[in-house]
C-alpha positions as CSV (number, residue, x, y, z in Angstrom):
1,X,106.7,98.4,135.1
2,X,103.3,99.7,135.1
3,X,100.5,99.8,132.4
4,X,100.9,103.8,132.2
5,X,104.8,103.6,131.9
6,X,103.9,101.4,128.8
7,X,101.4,103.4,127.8
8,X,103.8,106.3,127.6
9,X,106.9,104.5,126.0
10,X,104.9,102.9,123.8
11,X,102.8,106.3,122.4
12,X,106.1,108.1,122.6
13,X,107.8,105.3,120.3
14,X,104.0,106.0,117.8
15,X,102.7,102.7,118.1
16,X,99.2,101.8,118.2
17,X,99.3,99.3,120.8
18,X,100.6,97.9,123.5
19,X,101.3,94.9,125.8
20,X,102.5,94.3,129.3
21,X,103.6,90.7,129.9
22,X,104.7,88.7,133.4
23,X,104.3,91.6,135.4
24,X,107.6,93.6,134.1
25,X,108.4,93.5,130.4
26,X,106.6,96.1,127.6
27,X,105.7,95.5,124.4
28,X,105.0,98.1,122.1
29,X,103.4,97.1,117.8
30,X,100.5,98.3,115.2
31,X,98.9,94.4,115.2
32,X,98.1,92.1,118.4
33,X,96.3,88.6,118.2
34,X,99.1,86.6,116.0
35,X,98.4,83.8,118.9
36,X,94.7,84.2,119.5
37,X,92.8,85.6,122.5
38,X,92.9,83.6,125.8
39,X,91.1,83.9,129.0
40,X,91.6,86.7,131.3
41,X,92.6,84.7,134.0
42,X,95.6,84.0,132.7
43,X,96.7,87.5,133.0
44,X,97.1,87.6,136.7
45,X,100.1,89.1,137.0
46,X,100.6,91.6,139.6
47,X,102.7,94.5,137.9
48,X,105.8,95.1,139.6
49,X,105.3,99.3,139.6
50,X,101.7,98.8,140.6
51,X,100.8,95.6,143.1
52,X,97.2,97.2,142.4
53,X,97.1,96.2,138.6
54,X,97.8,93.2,136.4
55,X,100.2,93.4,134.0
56,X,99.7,89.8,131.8
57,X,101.0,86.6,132.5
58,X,103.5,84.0,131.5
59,X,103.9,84.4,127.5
60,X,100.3,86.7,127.7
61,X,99.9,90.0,127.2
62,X,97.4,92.7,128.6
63,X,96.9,94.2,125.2
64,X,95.7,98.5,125.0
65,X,95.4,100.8,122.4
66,X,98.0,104.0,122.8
67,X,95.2,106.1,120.7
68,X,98.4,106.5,117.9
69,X,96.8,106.8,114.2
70,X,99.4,105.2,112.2
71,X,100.2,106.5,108.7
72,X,97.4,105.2,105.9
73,X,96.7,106.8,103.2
74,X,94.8,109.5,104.5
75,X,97.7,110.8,106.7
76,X,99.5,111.3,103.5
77,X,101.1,107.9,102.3
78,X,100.9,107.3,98.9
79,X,101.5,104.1,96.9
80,X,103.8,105.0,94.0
81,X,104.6,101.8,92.8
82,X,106.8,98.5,92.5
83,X,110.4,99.5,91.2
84,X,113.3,97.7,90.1
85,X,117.2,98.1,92.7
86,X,120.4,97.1,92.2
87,X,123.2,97.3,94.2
88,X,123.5,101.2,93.5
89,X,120.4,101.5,95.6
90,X,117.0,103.4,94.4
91,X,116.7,104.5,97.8
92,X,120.2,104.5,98.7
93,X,119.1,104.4,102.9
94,X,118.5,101.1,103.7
95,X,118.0,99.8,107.0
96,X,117.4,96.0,108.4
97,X,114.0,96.5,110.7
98,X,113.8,92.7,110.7
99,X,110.8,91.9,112.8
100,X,109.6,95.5,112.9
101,X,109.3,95.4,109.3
102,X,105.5,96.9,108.7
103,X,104.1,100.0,106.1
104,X,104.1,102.4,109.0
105,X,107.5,101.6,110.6
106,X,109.2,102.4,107.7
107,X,107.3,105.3,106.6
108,X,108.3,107.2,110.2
109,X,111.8,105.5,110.2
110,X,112.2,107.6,106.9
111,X,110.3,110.8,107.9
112,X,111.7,110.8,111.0
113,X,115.2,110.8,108.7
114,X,114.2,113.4,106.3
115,X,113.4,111.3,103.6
116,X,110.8,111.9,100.7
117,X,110.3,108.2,99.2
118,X,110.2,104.9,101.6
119,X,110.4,101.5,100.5
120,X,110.1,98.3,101.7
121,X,112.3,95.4,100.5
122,X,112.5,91.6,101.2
123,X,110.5,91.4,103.8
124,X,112.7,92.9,106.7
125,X,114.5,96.1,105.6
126,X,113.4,100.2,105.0
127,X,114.7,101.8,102.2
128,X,114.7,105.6,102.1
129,X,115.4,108.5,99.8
130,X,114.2,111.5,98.0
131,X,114.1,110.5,94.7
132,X,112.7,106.8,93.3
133,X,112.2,104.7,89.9
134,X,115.9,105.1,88.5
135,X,116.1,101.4,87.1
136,X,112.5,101.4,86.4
137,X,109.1,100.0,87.5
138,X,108.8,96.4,87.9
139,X,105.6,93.9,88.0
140,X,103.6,94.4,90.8
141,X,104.0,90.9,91.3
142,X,107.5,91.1,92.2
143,X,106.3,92.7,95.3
144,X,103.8,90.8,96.4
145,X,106.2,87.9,96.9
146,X,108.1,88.7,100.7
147,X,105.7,89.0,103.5
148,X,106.6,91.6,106.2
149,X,108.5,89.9,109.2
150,X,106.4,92.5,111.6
151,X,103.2,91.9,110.2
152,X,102.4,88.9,108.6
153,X,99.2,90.0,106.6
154,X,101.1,92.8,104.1
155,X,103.7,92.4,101.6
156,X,107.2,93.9,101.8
């Protein structure tokens, strides 16, 4: 592992950042800083690609930016609403992202599929599809009520 081989597998996947950890592993997400920042010296190290670099430490990352814009409203995501599902789905695509769960993963899970619409349900699965509201619009409150498993600060 090396911080560029991250870099790229990490860009490639469309994340925004990423983080090399105990010299071998990659980790690739759109939010860093759940645990807090800690002191650079305990990201020491050495990166097994690159004895020249250091590539985190034990349960600490080296944390980048890949230079990704993730979807927001400006690159064309639109909030439609909160709608009502049953178990003849809305968005008939549904797919259990668990701890990737966020706004943007599911929005390029679905693209990347095809799909018009994407969804976001319980706070761990993407719905997808082309066409939404068939049961109906529900409170907004009703989905404001699971938090994202992959980001912690937005509803799903």
């Amino acid at each position: 592992m090396t911080v560029g081989r991250c870099y790229g597998l990490c860009k490639k996947k469309g994340f925004r950042f990423f983080g090399v950890q105990i010299g071998k592993q990659c980790w690739c997400g759109n939010h860093y800083g759940r645990y807090g920042r800690r002191d650079k010296r305990e990201c020491r190290y050495q990166c097994r690609g690159d004895k020249t670099t250091y590539c985190g430490g034990s349960w600490r990352n080296d944390v980048y930016a890949t230079g990704v814009v993730v979807a927001s409203k400006a690159a064309g995501v639109k909030y439609v609403g909160c709608f009502k599902d049953n178990r003849y789905r809305d968005l008939p695509v549904v797919y259990t992202a668990n701890y990737k769960t966020t706004k943007a993963y599911c929005f390029r899970y679905c693209r990347a599929k095809g799909y018009r619409y994407f969804g976001l349900q319980n706070g761990n699965a993407c719905t997808c599809g082309n066409t939404v509201g068939r049961y109906g619009r529900a409170s907004s409150k009703d989905c404001a009520r699971s938090t994202c498993k992959g980001d912690k600060r937005s509803k799903c």
